[in-house]
C-alpha positions as CSV (number, residue, x, y, z in Angstrom):
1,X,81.8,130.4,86.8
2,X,84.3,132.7,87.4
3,X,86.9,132.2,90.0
4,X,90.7,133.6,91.1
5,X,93.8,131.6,91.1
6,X,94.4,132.6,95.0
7,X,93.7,130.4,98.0
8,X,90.4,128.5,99.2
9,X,87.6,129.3,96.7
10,X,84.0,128.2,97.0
11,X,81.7,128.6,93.8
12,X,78.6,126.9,92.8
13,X,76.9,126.7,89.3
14,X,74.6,124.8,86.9
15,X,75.4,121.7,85.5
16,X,74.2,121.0,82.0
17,X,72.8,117.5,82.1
18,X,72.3,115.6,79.2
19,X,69.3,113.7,80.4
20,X,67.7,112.4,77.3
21,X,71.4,110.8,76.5
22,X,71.8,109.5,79.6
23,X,68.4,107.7,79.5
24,X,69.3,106.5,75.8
25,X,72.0,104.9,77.5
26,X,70.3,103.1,80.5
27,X,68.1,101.4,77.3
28,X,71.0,99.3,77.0
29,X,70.9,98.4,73.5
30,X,74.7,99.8,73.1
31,X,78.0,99.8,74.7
32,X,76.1,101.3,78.5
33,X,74.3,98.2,78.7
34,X,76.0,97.4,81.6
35,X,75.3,99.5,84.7
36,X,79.0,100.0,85.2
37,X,80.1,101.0,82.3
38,X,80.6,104.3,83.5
39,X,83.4,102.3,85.2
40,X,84.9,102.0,82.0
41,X,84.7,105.7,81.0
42,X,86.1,106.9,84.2
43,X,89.1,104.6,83.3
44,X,89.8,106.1,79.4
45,X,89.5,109.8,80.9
46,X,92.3,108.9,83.5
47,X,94.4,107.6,80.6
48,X,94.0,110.2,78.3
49,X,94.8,112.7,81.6
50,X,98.0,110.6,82.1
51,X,98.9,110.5,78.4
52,X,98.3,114.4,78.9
53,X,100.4,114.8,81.6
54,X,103.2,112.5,79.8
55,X,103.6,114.6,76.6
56,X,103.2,118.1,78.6
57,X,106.5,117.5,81.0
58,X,108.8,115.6,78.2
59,X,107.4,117.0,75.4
60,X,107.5,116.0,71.4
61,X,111.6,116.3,72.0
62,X,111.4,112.8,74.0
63,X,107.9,111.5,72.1
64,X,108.7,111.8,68.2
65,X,105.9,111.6,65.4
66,X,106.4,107.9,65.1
67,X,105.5,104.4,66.8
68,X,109.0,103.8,67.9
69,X,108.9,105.5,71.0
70,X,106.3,103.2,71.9
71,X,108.1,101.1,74.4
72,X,109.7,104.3,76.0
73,X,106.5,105.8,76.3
74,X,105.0,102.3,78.5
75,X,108.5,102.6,80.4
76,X,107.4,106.0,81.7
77,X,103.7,105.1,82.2
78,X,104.8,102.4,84.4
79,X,105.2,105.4,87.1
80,X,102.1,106.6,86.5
81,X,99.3,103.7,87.0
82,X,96.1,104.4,87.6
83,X,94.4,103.2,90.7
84,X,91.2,101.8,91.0
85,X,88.7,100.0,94.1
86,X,85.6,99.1,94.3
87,X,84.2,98.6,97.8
88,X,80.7,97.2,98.9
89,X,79.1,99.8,101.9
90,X,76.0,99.3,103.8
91,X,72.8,98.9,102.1
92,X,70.5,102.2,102.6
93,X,67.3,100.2,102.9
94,X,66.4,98.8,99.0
95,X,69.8,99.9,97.6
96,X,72.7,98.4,97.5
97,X,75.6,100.7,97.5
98,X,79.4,100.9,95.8
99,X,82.2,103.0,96.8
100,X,83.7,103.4,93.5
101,X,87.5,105.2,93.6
102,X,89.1,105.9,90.1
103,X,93.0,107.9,90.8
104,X,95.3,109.4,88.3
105,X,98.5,110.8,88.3
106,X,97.3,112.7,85.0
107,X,97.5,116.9,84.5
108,X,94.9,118.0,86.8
109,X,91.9,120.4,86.6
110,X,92.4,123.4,86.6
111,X,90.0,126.2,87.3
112,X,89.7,127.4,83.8
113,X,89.2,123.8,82.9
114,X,85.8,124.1,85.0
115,X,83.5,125.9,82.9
116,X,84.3,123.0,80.1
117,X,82.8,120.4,82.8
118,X,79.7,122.1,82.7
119,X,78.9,122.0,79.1
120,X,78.5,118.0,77.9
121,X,81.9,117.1,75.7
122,X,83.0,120.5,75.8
123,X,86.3,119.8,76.7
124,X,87.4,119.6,72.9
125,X,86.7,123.5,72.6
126,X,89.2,124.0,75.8
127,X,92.2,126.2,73.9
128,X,94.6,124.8,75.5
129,X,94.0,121.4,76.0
130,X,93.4,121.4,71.8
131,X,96.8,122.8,71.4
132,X,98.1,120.3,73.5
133,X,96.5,117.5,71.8
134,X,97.3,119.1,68.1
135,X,101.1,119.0,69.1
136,X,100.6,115.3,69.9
137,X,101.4,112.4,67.8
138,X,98.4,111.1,66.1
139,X,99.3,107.7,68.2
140,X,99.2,109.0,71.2
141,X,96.5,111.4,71.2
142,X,93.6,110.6,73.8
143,X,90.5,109.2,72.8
144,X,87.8,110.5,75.2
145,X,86.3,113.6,75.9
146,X,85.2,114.9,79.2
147,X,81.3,115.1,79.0
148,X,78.3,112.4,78.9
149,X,81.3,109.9,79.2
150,X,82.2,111.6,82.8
151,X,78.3,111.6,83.2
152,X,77.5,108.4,82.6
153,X,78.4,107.8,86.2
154,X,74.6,109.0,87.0
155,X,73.2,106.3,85.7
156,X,74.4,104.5,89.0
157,X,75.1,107.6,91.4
158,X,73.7,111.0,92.3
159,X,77.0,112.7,93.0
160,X,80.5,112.7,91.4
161,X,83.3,113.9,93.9
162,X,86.2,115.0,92.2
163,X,89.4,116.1,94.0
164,X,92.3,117.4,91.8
165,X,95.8,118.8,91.3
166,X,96.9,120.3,88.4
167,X,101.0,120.1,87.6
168,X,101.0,123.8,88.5
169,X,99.9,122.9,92.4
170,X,96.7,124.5,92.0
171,X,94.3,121.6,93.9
172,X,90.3,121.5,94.2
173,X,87.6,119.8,94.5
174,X,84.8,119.6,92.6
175,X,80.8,117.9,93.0
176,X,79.1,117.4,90.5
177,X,75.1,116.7,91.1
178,X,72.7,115.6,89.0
179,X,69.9,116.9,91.5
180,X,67.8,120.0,90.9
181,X,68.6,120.5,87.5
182,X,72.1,119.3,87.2
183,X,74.9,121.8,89.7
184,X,78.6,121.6,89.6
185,X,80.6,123.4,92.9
186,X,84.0,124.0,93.1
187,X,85.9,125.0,96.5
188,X,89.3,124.6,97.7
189,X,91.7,121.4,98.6
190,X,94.7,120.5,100.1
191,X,95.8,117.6,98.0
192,X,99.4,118.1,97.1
193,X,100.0,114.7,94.8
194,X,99.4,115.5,91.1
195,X,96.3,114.0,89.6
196,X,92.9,114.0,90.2
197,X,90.6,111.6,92.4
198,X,87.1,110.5,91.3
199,X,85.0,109.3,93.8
200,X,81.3,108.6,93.5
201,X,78.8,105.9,95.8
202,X,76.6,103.8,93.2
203,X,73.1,102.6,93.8
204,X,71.9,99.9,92.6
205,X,68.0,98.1,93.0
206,X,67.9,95.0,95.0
207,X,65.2,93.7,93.2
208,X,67.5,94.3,90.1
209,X,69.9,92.3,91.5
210,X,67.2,89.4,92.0
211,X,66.4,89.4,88.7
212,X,69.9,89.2,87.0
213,X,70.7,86.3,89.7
214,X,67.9,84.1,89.0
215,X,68.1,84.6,85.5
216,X,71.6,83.5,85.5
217,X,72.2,81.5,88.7
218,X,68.7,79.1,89.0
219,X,70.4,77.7,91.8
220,X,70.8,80.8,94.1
221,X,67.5,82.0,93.9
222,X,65.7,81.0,96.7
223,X,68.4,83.3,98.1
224,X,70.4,85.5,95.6
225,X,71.3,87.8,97.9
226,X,72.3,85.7,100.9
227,X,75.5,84.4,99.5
228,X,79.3,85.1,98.5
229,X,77.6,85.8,95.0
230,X,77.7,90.0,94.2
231,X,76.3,90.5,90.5
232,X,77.5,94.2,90.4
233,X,80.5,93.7,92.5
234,X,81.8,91.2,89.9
235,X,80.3,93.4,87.1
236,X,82.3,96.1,88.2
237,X,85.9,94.4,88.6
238,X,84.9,92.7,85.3
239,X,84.8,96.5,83.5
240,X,88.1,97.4,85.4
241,X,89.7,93.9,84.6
242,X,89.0,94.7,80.7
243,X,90.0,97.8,80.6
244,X,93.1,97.7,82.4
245,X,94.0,94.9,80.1
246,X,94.3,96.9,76.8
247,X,94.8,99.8,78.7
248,X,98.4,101.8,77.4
249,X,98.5,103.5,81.3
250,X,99.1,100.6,83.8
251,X,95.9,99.9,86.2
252,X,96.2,98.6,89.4
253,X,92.9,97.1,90.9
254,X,92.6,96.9,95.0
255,X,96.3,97.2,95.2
256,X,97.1,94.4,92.1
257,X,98.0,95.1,89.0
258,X,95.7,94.3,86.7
C-alpha cells in the first residue's frame, strides 16, 4: 500500500488474516478462552504505544538503563491514561452487541506503519519502531506486538475502526475487515489529539449467553436475559478491571480510574 504524506488519502488493500490462529483461539483451551480477551490485547498494545511515546519525547537522557527511574516513569504516565468503555447497543435480532472504545495517548500510526498492520506480528520488522525499542531499557521495553493480538478482536467483531495521530500530526483512520478475504483501508482524519482510537461493535450469540447463565446462575434461567444480569458486559469490565490493575500506563474505565 503505497500512499503520500500530503492531505486526505483514501487507499484500500488486503488484509492477511490469520484464520486458522484465530480459530485455535476461539477453542479456548488457552489464555482467548474468554470471548473478550481481545479486550485484554487491545489494552497491552495501548501501553506499549504509550511506553513508546514516553521514551521517544524524553528520551534515554530522562529514562536511564536502570529500575530507578521507575517511579519517574509512573509520574509521567499519570498524563497519559488510557481510556476505556464498554457500552451495550441494540440487539440486531439474535446478537447481542458491544460498543467497545479502547484510547491512547501513545505515538500514533503512521502511514509507513500501515503495511506492518497487514502482515500478522509484523510490526517487529518495522525499522524504526526496532530501533526505538533496541534503545530502550530492557525494563521498559513493550511486550506486544501488533498482529493476531490486534486480530483477536474478530473473534467478537467483523470490523476494527481505528482513528490515529502520530506525534508528527499526521492523523488517519484505518478499517480493518475480516470480510472477503481479510481488507485493511486507510483514508484521511481530522483528529488533532495524539494517540490512536480503537473502536470496534462485538457480537455475541444469545443463545450463548443462555447457556453460560444457566450454567452458572440456575436461578435466572427461566429468564437469563430478562434481568440486570449481562454475562459479557461483566466479562468485559472484568478483562479491563484486571488489566488496568497491573497495568504500568494508568487505565481509566467509563470515566473511573481503574
Amino acid at each position: 500500500m503505497r500512499m503520500g504524506k500530503g492531505s486526505p488519502v483514501r487507499a484500500k488493500a488486503p488484509l492477511e488474516v490469520d484464520r486458522d490462529s484465530l480459530l485455535e483461539l476461539a477453542r479456548g483451551g488457552n489464555l482467548y478462552a474468554d470471548r473478550f480477551a481481545c479486550l485484554r490485547e487491545l489494552l497491552q498494545n495501548a501501553a506499549d504505544a504509550t511506553l513508546l511515546r514516553v521514551f521517544e519525547e524524553d528520551g534515554a537522557g530522562r529514562f536511564p538503563t536502570h529500575e530507578g527511574s521507575l517511579r519517574e516513569l509512573r509520574a509521567r504516565l499519570a498524563s497519559l491514561p488510557i481510556a476505556v468503555s464498554v457500552e451495550r447497543l441494540a440487539d440486531a435480532g439474535e446478537l447481542r452487541r458491544y460498543r467497545i472504545v479502547v484510547e491512547d495517548q501513545g505515538g500514533g500510526i503512521s502511514r509507513a506503519d500501515v503495511p506492518h498492520l497487514q502482515r500478522i506480528a509484523s510490526s517487529r520488522k518495522n525499522p524504526r519502531r526496532a530501533r526505538l525499542i533496541a534503545a530502550m531499557p530492557e525494563w521498559m521495553r513493550p511486550s506486544g506486538t501488533f498482529g493476531i493480538g490486534l486480530q483477536s478482536a474478530f473473534l467478537v467483531a467483523d470490523e476494527i475502526l481505528l482513528d490515529t495521530c502520530t506525534l508528527r500530526g499526521e492523523a488517519s483512520t484505518i478499517v480493518l475487515r475480516a470480510s472477503d478475504g481479510g481488507t485493511i483501508e486507510v483514508r484521511g482524519s481530522d483528529r488533532r489529539v495524539r494517540g490512536t482510537r480503537v473502536e470496534l461493535v462485538a457480537h455475541i450469540p444469545r443463545s450463548e449467553l443462555r447457556r453460560r447463565v444457566e450454567h452458572h446462575h440456575d436461578d435466572l434461567a427461566s429468564d437469563p436475559l430478562g434481568g440486570a444480569l449481562d454475562p459479557s458486559m461483566e466479562s468485559a469490565l472484568a478483562v479491563a478491571r484486571r488489566c488496568g490493575a497491573g497495568s504500568l500506563v494508568p487505565v481509566v474505565l467509563d470515566g473511573a480510574r481503574v
